[in-house]
C-alpha positions in Angstrom: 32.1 -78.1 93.9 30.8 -79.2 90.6 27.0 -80.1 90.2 24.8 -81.0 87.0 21.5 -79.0 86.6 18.6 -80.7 84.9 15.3 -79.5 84.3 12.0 -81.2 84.9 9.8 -82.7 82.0 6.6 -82.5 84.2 7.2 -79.6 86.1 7.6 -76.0 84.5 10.5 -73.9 86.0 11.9 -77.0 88.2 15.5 -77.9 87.9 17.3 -80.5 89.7 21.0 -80.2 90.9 23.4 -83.3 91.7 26.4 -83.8 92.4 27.6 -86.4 89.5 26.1 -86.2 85.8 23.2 -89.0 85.6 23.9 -90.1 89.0 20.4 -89.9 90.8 20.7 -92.5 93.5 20.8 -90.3 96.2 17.1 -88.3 94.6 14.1 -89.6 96.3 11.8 -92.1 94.2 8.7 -90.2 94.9 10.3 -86.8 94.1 11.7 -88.3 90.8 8.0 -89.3 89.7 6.8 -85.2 90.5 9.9 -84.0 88.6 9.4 -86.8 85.6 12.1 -87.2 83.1 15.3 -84.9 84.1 16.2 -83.2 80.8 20.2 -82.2 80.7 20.9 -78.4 81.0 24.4 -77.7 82.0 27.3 -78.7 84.6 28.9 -75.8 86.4 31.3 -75.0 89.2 29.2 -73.4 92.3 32.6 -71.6 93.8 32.6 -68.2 93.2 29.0 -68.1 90.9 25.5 -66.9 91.5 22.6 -68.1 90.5 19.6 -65.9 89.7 16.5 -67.7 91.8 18.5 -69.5 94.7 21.0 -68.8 97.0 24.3 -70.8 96.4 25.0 -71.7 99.9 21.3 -73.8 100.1 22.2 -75.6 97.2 25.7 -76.5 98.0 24.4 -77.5 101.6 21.9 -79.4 100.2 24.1 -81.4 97.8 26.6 -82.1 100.6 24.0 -82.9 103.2 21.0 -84.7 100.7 22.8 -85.6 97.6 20.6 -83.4 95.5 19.0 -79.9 95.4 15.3 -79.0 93.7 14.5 -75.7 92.5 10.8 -75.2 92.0 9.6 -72.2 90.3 8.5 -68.8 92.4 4.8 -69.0 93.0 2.6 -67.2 90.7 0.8 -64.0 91.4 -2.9 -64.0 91.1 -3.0 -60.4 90.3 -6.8 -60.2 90.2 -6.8 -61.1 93.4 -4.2 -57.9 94.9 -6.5 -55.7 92.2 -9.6 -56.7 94.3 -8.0 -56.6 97.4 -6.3 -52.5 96.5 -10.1 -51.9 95.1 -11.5 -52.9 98.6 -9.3 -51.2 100.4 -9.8 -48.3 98.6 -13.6 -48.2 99.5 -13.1 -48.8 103.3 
């Protein structure tokens, strides 16, 4: 399966994967106003490829199953927040 990748204007780290190069028919309205203007990264072949933050199989469910697949970004880390938490367990 082929898909084309494009990465949000609005939304830092999110990238949107369809089926058919400017083709977004089968992409929510709603989620296309969150992601804002899709920006073009790349096309590739899923067969036999891994991608670094999601697993291939989800995406290439999605895309036969939804018509599109959104990757959003890992949540952040609020590392003050684990330093307090260590500190306060350290006291106890």
């Amino acid at each position: 399966m082929i898909c084309s990748i494009y990465k949000s204007a609005k939304k830092e780290g999110a990238y949107l994967y369809i089926p058919h190069k400017d083709k977004f028919d089968q992409v929510p309205e709603a989620l296309m106003q969150m992601f804002g203007k899709p920006y073009f990264v790349m096309v590739i072949k899923l067969e036999g490829r891994r991608l670094a933050q999601v697993d291939i199989e989800k995406v290439t469910q999605s895309l036969q199953t939804d018509g599109y697949f959104l990757q959003l970004p890992p949540p952040t880390v609020d590392l003050l927040k684990e330093h307090k938490a260590r500190k306060a367990e350290g006291k106890s």
